[in-house]
C-alpha positions as CSV (number, residue, x, y, z in Angstrom):
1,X,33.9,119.9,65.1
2,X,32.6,117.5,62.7
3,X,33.8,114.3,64.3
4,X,30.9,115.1,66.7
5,X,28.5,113.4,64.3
6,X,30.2,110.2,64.1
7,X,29.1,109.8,68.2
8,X,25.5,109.7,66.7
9,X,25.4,108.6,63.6
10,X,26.3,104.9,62.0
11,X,28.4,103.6,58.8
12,X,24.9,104.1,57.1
13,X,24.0,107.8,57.7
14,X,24.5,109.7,54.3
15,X,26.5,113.1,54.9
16,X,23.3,114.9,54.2
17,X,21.4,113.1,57.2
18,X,24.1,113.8,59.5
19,X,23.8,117.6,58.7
20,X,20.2,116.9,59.5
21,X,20.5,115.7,62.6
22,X,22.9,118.9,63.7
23,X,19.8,121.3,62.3
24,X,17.6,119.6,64.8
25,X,19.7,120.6,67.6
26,X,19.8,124.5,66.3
27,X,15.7,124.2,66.0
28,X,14.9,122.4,69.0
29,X,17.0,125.3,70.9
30,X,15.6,128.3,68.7
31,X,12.3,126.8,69.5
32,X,13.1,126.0,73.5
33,X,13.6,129.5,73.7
34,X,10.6,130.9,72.3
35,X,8.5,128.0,74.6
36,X,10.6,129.4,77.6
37,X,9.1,132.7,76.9
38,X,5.8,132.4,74.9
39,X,4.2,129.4,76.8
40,X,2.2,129.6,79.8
41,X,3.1,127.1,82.4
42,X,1.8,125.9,85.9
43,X,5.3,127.6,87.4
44,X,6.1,130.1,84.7
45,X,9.5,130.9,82.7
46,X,9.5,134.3,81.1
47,X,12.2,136.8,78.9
48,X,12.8,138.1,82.7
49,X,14.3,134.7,83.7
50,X,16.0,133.9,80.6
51,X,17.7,137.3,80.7
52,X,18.6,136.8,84.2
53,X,20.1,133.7,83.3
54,X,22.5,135.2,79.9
55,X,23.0,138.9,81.4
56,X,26.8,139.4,81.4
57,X,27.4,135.7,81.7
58,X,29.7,135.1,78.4
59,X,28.8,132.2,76.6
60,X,25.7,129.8,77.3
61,X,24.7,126.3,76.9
62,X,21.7,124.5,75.8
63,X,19.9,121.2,76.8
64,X,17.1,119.6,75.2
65,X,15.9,115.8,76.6
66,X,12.8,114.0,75.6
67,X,11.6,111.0,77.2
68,X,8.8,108.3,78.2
69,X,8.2,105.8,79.9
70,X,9.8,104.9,83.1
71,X,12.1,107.4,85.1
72,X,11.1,109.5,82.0
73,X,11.9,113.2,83.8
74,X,15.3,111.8,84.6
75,X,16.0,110.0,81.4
76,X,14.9,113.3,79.6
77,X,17.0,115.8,82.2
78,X,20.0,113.0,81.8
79,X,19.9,113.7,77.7
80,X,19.7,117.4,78.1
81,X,23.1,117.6,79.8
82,X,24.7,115.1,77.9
83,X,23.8,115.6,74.1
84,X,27.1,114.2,72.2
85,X,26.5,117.6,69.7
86,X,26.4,119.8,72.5
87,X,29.5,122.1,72.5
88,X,30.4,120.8,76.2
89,X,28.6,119.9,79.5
90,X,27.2,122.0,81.8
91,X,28.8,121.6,85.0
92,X,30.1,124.4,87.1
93,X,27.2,126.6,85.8
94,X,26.3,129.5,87.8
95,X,22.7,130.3,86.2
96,X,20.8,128.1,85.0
97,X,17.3,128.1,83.8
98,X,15.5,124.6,84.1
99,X,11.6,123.8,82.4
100,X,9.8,120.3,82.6
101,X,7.1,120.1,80.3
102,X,4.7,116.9,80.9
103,X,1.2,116.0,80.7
104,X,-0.6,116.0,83.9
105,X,0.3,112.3,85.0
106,X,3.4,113.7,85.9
107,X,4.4,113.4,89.0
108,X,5.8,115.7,91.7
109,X,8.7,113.2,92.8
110,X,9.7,112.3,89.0
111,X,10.1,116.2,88.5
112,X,12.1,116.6,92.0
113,X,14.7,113.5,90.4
114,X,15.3,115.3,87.0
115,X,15.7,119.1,89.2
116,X,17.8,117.2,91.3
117,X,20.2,115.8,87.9
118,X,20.2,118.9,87.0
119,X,21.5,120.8,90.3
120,X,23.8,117.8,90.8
121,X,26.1,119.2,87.9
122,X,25.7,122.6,88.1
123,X,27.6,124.8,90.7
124,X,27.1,124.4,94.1
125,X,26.1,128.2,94.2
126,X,24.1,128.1,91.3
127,X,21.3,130.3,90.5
128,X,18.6,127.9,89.3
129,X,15.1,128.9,87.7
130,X,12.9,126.5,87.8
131,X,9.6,125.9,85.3
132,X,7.1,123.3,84.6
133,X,4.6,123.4,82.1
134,X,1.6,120.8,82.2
135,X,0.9,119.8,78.6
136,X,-1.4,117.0,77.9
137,X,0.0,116.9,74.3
138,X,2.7,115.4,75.3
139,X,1.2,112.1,75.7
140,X,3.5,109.5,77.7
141,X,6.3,111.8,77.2
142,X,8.6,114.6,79.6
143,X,10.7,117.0,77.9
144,X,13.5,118.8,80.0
145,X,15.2,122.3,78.7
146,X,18.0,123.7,80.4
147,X,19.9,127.0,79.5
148,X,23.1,126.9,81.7
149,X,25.5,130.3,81.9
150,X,28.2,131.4,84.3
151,X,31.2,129.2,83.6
152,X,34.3,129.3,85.1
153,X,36.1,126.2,83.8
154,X,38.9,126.0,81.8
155,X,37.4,124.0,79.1
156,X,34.0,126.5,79.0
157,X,33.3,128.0,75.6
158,X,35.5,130.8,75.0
159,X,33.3,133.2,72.7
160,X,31.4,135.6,74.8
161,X,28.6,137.2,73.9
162,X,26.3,134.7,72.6
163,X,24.1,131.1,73.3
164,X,26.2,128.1,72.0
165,X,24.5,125.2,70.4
166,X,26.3,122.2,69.4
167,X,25.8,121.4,65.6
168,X,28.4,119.5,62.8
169,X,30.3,122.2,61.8
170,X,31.1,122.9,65.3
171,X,29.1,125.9,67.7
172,X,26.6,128.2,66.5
173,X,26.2,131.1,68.6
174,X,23.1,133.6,68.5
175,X,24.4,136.9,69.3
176,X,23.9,138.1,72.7
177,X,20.3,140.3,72.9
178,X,20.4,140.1,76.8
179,X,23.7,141.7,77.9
180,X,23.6,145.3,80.1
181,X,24.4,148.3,78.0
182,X,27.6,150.1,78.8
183,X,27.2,153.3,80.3
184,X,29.3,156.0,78.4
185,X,31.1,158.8,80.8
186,X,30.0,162.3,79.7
187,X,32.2,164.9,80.1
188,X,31.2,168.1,80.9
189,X,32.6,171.4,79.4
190,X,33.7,173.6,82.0
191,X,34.6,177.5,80.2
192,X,36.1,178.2,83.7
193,X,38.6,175.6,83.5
194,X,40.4,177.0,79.9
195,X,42.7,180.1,80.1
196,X,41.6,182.5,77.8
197,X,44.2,184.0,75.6
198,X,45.2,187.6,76.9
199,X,43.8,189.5,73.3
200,X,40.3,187.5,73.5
201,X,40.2,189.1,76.9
């Protein structure tokens, strides 16, 4: 819904700046995904894991965080579960996918405290991928993307089919490329099973 803009914006956001902010949240996640896929990383993420992750799992969410400075991988896994335009949280998820991009200060405790935010909400028999990407681009900052699947809470999106991403006018959902075709039962003409009329004969 619409209402969850006011969580993020002030008395002086215009209408058209809040309708930005929600189209930041669609292109960070288009973008996430392509990264996920496209971008080489020191513990690689591919289409494999990311279909792993949505196969047959009905709807999806989608974390981005961004952070520096201190406790930066946390901070930035702690925004990625907890975005206020986020269609709902991610706990109880079965599969999730988890990258940490960073330059190469980062260290291997700081990512082990933002896996470790991220496995805290997620089921306890979760499925969880885990990435990194060392980016010297980055500069001081981490960013953390999670694609979580596999709900079985109440509250869970109720489309299925597709990734959710929290925007103003409520979800947005990309349809789902990633789910198993059904297989189609053939049957087989057997002449030996029909009678055949007595004047055919």
């Amino acid at each position: 819904p619409n209402d969850r803009l006011l969580s993020v914006a002030n008395d002086k956001t215009s209408v058209l700046n809040a309708f930005k902010m929600a189209d930041e949240v669609l292109l960070q996640g288009v973008s996430g995904i392509t990264n996920l896929i496209t971008t080489p990383g020191l513990i690689n993420t591919d289409f494999a894991d990311v279909r792993m992750v949505l196969s047959n799992a009905g709807s999806a969410l989608m974390g981005i965080g961004q952070a520096s400075g201190d406790e930066r991988a946390v901070s930035a896994a702690k925004q990625a579960i907890s975005s206020p335009l986020l269609e709902s949280a991610i706990d109880g998820a079965r599969g999730v996918l988890l990258n940490i991009t960073g330059p190469s200060s980062m260290g291997l405790f700081e990512m082990n405290a933002a896996a470790e935010i991220i496995h805290g909400v997620a089921h306890q028999d979760a499925n969880i991928i885990f990435g990194t990407v060392i980016d010297d681009e980055m500069g001081d900052e981490v960013k953390v993307t999670v694609i979580a699947a596999g709900f079985d809470r109440l509250d869970a999106p109720s489309a299925a089919g597709g990734l959710s991403l929290g925007n103003g006018g409520g979800s947005t959902r990309i349809t789902e490329l990633f789910a198993e075709p059904e297989e189609v039962e053939t049957i087989e003409d057997d002449d030996d099973d029909f009678d055949v009329p007595s004047f055919l004969k």
